[in-house]
Backbone as numpy.savetxt, mean C-alpha at the origin, in Angstrom:
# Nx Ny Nz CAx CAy CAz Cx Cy Cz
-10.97 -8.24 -6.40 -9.93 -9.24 -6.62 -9.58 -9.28 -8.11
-8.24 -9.61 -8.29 -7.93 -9.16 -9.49 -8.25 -10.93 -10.59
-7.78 -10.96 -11.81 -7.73 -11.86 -12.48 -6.89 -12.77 -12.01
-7.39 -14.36 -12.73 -6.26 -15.53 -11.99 -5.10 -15.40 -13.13
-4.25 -15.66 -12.59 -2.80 -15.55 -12.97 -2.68 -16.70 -14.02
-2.00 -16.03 -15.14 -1.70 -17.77 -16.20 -1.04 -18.35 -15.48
-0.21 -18.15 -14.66 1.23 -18.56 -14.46 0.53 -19.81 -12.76
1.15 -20.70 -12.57 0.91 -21.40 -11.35 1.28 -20.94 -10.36
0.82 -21.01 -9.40 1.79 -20.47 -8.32 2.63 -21.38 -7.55
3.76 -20.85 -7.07 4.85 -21.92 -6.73 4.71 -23.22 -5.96
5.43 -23.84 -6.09 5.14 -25.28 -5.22 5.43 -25.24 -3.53
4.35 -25.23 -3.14 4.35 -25.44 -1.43 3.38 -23.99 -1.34
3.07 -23.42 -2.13 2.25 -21.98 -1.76 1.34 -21.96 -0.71
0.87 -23.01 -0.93 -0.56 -23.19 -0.18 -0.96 -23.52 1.20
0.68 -24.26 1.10 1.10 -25.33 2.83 1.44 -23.63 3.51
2.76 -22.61 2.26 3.38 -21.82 3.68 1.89 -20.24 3.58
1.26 -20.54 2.99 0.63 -19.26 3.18 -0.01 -19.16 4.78
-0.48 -20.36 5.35 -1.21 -20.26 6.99 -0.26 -19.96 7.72
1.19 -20.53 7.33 2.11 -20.88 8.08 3.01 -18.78 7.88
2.70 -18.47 6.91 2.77 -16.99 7.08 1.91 -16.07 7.48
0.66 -16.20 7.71 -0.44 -15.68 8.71 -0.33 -15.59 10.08
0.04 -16.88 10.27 0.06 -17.43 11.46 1.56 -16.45 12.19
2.60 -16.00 11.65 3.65 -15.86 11.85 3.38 -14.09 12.04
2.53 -13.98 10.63 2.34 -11.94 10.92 1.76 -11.67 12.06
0.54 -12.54 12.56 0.01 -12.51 13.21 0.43 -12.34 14.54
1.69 -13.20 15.12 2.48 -13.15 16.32 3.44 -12.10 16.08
4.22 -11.43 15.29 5.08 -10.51 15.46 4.59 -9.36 15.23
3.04 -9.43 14.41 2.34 -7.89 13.98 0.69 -7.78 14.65
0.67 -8.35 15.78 -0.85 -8.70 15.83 -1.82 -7.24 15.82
-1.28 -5.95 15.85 -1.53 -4.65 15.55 -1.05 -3.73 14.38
-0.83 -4.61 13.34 -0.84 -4.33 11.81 -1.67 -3.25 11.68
-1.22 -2.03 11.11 -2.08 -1.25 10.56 -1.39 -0.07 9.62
-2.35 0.54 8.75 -2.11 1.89 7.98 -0.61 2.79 9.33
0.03 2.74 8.22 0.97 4.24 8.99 1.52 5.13 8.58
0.40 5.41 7.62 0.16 6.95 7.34 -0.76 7.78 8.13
-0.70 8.40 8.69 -1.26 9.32 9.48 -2.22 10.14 8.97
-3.86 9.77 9.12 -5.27 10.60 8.70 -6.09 10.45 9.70
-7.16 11.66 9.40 -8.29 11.17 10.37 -9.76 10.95 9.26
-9.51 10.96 7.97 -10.88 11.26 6.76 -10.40 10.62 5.92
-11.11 9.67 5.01 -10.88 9.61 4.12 -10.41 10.15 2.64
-10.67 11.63 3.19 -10.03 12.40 2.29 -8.38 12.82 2.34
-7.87 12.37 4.05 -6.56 12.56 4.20 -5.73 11.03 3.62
-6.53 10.13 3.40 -5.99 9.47 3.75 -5.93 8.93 2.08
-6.75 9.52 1.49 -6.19 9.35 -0.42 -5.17 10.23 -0.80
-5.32 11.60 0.06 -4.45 12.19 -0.50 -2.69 11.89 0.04
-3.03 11.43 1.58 -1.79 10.23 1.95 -1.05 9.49 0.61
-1.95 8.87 0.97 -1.28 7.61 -0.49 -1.13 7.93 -1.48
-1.16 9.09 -2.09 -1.17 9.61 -3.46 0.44 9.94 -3.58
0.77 10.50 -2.18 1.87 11.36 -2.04 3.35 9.91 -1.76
2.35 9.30 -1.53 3.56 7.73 -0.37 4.05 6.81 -1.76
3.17 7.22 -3.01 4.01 6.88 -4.37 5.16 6.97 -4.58
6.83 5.99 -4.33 7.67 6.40 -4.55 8.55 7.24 -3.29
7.56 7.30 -2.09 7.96 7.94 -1.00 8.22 6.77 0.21
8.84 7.36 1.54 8.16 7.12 2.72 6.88 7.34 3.26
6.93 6.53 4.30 5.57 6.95 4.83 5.86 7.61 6.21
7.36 8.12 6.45 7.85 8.92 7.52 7.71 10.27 6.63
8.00 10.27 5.36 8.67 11.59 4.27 7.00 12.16 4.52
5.85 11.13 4.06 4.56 11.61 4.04 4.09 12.80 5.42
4.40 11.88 5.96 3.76 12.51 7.45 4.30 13.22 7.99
5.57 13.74 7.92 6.10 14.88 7.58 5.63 16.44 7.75
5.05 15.71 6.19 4.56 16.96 5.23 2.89 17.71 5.58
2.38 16.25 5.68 0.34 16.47 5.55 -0.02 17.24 6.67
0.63 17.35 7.87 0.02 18.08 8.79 -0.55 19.71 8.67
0.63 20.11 8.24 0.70 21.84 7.13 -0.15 21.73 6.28
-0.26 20.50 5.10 -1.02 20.55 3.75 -2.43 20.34 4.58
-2.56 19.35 5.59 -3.99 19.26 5.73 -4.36 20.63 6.81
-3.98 21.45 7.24 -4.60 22.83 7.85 -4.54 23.68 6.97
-4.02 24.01 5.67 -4.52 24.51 4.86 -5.39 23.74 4.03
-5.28 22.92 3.52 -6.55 22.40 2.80 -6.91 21.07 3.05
-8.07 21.26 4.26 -8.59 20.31 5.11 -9.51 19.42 4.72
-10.01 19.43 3.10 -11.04 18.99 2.67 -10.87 19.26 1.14
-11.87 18.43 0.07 -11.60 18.08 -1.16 -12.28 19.56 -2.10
-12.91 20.39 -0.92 -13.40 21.70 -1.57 -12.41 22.77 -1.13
-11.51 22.79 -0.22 -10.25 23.38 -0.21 -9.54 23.63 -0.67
-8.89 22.20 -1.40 -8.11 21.99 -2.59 -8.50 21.86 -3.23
-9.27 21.49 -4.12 -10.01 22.33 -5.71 -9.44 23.26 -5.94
-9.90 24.26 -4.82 -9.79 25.73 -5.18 -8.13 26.54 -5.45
-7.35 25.52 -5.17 -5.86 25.78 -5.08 -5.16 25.58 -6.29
-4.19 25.83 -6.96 -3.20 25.24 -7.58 -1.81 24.96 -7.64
-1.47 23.96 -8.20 -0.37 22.69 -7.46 0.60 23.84 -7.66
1.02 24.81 -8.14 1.89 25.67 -7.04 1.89 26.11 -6.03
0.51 26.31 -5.26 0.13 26.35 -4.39 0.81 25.43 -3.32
0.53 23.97 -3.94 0.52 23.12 -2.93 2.24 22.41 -2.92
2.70 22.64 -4.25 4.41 22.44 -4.20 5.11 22.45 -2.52
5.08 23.70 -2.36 5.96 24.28 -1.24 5.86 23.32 0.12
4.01 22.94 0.11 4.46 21.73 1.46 4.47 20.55 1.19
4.80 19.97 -0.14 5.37 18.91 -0.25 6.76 18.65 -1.03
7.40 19.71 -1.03 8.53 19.60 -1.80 9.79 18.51 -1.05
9.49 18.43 -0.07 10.57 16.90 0.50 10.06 15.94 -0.46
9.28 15.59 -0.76 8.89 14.52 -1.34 8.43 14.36 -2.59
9.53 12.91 -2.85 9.84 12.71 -4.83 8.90 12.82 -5.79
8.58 13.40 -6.93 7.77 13.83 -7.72 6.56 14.95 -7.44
7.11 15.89 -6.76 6.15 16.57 -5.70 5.24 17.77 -6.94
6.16 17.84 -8.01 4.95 18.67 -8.76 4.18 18.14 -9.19
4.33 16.83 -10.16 3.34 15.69 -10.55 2.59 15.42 -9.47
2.88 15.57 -8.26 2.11 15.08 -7.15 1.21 16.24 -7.01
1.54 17.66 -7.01 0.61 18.39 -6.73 -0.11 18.13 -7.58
-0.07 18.77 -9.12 -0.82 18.61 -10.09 -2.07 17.12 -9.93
-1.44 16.01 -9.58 -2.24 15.54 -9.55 -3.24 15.62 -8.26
-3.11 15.98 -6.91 -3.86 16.43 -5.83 -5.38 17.34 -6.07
-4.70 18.14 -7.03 -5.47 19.28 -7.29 -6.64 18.68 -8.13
-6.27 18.13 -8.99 -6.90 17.40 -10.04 -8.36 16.29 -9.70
-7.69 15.45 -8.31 -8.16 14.60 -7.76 -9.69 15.31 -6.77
-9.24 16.38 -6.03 -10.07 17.32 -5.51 -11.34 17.81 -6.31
-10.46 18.81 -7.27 -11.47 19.08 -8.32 -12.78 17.64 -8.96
-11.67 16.78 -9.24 -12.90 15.56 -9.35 -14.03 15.37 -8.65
-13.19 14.95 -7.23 -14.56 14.37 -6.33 -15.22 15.63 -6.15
-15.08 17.02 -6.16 -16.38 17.80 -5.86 -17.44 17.86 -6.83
-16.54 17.84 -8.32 -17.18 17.61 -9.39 -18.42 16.88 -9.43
-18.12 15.43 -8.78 -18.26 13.88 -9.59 -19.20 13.08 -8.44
-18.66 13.61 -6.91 -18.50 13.02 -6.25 -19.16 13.63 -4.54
-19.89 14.81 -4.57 -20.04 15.88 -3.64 -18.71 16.19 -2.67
-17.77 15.80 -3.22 -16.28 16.51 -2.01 -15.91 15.17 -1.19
-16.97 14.20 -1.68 -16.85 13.12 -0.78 -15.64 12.01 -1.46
-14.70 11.15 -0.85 -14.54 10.04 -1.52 -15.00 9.09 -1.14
-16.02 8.55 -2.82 -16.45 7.52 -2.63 -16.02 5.44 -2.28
-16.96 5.60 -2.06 -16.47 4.33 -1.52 -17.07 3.21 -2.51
-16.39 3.22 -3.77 -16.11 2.42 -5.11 -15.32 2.30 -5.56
-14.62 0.79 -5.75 -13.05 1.01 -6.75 -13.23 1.65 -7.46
-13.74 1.55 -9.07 -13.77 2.19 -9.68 -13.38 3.81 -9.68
-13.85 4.19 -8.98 -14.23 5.55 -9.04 -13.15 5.87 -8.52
-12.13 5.59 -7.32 -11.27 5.87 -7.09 -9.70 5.88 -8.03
-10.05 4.92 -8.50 -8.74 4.26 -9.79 -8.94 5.17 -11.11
-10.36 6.18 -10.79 -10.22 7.00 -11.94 -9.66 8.38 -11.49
-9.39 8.83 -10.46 -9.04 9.63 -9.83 -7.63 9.74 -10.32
-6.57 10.93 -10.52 -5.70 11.29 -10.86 -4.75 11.15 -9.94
-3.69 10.39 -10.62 -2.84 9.78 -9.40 -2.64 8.82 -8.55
-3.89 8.24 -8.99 -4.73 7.43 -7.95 -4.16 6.04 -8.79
-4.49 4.63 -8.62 -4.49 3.24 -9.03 -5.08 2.33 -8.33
-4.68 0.93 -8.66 -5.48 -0.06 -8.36 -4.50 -0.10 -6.66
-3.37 0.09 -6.34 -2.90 -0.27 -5.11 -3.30 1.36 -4.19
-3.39 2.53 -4.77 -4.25 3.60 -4.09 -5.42 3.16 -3.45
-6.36 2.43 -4.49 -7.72 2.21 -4.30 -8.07 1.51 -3.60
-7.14 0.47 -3.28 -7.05 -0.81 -2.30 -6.85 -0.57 -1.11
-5.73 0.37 -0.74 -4.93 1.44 0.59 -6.29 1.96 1.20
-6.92 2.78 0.03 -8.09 3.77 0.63 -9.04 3.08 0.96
-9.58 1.77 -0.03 -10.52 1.83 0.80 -10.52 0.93 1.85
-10.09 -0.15 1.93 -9.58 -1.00 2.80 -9.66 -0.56 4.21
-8.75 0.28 4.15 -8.14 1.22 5.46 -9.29 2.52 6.11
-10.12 2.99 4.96 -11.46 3.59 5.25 -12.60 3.17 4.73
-12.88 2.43 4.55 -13.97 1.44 4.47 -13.98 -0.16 4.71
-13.56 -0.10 5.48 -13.27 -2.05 5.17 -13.08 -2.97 3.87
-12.89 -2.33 2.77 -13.03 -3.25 1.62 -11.60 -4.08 1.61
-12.64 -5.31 2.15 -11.12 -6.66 1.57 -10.09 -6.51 0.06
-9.05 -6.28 0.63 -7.77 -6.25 -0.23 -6.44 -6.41 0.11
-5.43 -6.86 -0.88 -4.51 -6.55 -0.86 -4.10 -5.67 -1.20
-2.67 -4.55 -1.10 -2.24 -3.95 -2.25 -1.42 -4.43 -1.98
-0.38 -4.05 -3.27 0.74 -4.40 -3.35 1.97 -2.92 -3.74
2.46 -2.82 -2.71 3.42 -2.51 -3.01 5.23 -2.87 -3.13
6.13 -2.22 -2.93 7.35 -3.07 -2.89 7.42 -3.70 -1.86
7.31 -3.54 -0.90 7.11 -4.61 0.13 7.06 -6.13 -0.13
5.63 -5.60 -0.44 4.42 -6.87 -0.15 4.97 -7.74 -1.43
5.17 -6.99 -2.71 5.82 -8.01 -4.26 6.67 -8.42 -3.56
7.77 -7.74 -3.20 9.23 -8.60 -2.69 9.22 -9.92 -1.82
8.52 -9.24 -0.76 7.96 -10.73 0.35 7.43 -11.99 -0.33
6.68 -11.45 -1.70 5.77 -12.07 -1.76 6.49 -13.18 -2.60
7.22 -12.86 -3.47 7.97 -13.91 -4.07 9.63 -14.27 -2.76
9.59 -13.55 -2.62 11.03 -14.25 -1.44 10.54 -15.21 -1.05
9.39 -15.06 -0.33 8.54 -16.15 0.59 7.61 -17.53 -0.51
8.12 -17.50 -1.73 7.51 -18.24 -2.93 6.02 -18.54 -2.84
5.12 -17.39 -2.43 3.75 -16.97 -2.73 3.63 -16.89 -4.24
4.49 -15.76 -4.91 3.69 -15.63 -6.38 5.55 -15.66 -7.00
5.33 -15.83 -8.21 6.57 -15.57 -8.99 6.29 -14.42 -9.95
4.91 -13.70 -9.98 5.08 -12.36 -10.25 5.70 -11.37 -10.32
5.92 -10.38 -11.22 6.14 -9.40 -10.66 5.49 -7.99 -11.63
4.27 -8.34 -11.93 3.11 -7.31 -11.76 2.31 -7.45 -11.00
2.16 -5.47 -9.79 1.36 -6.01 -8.82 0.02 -6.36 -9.04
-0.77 -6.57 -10.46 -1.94 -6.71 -10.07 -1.93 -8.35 -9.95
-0.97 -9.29 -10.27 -0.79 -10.23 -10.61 -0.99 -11.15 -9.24
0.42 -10.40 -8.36 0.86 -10.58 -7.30 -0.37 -10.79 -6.41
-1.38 -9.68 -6.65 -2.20 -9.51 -5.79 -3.32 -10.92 -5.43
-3.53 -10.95 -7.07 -4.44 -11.81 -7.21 -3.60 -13.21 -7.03
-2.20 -13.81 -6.85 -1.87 -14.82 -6.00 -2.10 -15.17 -4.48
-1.77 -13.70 -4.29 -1.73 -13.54 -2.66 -3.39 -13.44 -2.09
-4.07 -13.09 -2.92 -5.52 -13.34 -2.40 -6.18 -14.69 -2.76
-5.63 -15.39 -3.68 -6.43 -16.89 -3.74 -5.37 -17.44 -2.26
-4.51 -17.20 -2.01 -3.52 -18.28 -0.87 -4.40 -17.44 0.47
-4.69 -16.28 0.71 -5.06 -16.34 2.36 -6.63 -15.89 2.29
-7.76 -16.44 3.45 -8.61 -16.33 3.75 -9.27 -14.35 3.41
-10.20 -14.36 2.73 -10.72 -12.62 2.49 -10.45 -12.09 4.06
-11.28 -12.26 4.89 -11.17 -11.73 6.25 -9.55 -11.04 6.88
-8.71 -11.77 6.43 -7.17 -11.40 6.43 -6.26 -10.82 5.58
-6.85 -10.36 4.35 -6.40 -9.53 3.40 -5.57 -8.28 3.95
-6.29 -7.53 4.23 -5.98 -6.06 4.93 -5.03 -6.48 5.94
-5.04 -6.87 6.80 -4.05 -7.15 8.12 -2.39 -8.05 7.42
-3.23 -8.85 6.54 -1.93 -9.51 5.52 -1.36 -8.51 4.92
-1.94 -7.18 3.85 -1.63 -6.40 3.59 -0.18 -5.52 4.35
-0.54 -5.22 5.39 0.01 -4.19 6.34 1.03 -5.33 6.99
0.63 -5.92 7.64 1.84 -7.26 8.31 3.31 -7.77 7.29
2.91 -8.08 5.90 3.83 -8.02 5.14 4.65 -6.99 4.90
4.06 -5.84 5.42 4.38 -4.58 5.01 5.68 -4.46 5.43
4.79 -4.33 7.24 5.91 -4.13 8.55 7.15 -4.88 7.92
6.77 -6.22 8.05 7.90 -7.05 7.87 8.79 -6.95 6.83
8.38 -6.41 5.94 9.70 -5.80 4.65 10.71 -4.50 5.40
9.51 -3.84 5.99 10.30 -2.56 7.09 11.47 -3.26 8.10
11.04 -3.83 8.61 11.79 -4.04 10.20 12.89 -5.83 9.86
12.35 -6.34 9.22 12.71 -7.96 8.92 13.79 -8.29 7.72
12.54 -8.38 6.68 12.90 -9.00 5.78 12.84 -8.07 4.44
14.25 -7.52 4.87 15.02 -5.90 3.67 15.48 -6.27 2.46
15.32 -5.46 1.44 15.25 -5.93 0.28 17.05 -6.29 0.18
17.95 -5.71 0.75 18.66 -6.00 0.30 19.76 -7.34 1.07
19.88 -6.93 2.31 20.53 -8.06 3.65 19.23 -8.21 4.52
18.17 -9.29 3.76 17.53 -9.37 4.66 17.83 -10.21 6.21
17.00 -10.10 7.42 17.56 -10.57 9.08 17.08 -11.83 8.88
17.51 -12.45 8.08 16.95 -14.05 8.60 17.28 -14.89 9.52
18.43 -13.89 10.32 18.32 -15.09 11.58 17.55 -14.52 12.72
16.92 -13.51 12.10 16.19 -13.35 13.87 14.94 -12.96 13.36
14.75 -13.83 11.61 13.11 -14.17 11.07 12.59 -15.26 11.77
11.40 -14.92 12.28 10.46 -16.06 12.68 9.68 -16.85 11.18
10.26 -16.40 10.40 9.41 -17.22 8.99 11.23 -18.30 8.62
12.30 -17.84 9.20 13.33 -18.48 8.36 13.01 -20.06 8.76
12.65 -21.10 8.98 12.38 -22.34 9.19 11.74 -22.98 7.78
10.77 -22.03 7.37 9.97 -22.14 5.86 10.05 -21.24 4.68
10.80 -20.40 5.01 11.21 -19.90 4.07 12.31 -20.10 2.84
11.43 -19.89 1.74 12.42 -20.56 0.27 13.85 -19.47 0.27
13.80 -18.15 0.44 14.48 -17.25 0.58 14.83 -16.85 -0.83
13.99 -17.03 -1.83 13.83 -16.57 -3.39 14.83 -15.55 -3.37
15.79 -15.81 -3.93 16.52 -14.60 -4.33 17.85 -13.79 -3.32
17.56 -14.25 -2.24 18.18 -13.85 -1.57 19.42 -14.61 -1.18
20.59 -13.41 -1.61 21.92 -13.80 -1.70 23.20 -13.17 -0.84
22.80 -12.41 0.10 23.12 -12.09 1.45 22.12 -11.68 2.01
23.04 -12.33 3.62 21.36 -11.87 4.65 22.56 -11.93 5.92
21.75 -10.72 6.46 22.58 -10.06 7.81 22.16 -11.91 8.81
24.05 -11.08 9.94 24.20 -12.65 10.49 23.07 -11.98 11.83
């Protein structure tokens, strides 16, 4: 969990945060990762790539990248020209290799091929960050978190949770307002709902099940 925020968090935070649980909960009650892995090793190198991407653009791609290099001693052995060609759909794909390769080489280094299951250690990983580290382990290890990505920031102040807008900030609002046990599922539920709901730009507020309590921060058209 990250540091408490100087800043207060908005007025009523506290009343709509159950009242937004309660709501993911009925429209997402099968919230989950949808990026497509079966290892924790697919599933860092997932999120490494979903920087700036889809997570349709991702999955795509990994099926090819992961039968050639199925494991973190695979890719070591490669270089990100190597690995360009099956991710070139997707934005920053040489920085992305370069950093893949990099990340590999680490954990065999550092780590026996394994990724470990320590923030730290992951956030030192190339490419990697505090909303990587959160994704991975969360999603392969159970570690209670939020991340934050555009989604989850956007929701998060639309819905006047945090008035942030650094995610480590964000994070650490959105984790003092909902119960640890619901982090991860809050995580992914906010997610959906930036996907399918509540769009950054015309968000559906009339066929939001949150529009009754919702402040609607910012939002200055919204589909009828």
């Amino acid at each position: 969990m990250t540091s408490s925020s100087s800043v207060r968090l908005p007025r009523g935070a506290k009343t709509r945060a159950p009242q937004v649980l309660a709501s993911l909960e009925t429209l997402y009650p099968d919230a989950a990762c949808e990026l497509e892995f079966r290892t924790p090793f697919e599933l860092l190198v997932a999120t490494v790539l979903s920087a700036q991407a889809t997570d349709v653009s991702v999955n795509a791609c990994t099926p090819a990248l992961f039968d050639a290099y199925p494991d973190a001693l695979a890719l070591s052995q490669a270089e990100p020209e190597d690995i360009e060609p099956f991710i070139r759909r997707i934005g920053l794909y040489r920085a992305k290799a370069k950093n893949l390769v990099g990340l590999a080489r680490q954990l065999v280094e550092r780590h026996g091929g394994e990724v470990p299951n320590d923030f730290a250690a992951v956030v030192a990983l190339p490419g990697a960050g505090r909303k990587t580290a959160n994704v991975v382990l969360s999603n392969a290890y159970g570690y209670p978190a939020i991340a934050v990505d555009t989604h989850v920031g956007r929701l998060a102040r639309r819905l006047a949770l945090s008035v942030q807008t650094n995610p480590d900030k964000v994070e650490s609002d959105l984790e003092s307002l909902f119960p640890k046990a619901s982090w991860v599922f809050t995580h992914h539920g906010l997610i959906l709902h930036g996907r399918r709901v509540c769009y950054a730009r015309k968000p559906h507020c009339a066929a939001c099940l949150m529009a009754t309590f919702c402040p609607k921060v910012g939002v200055e058209h919204a589909e009828a």
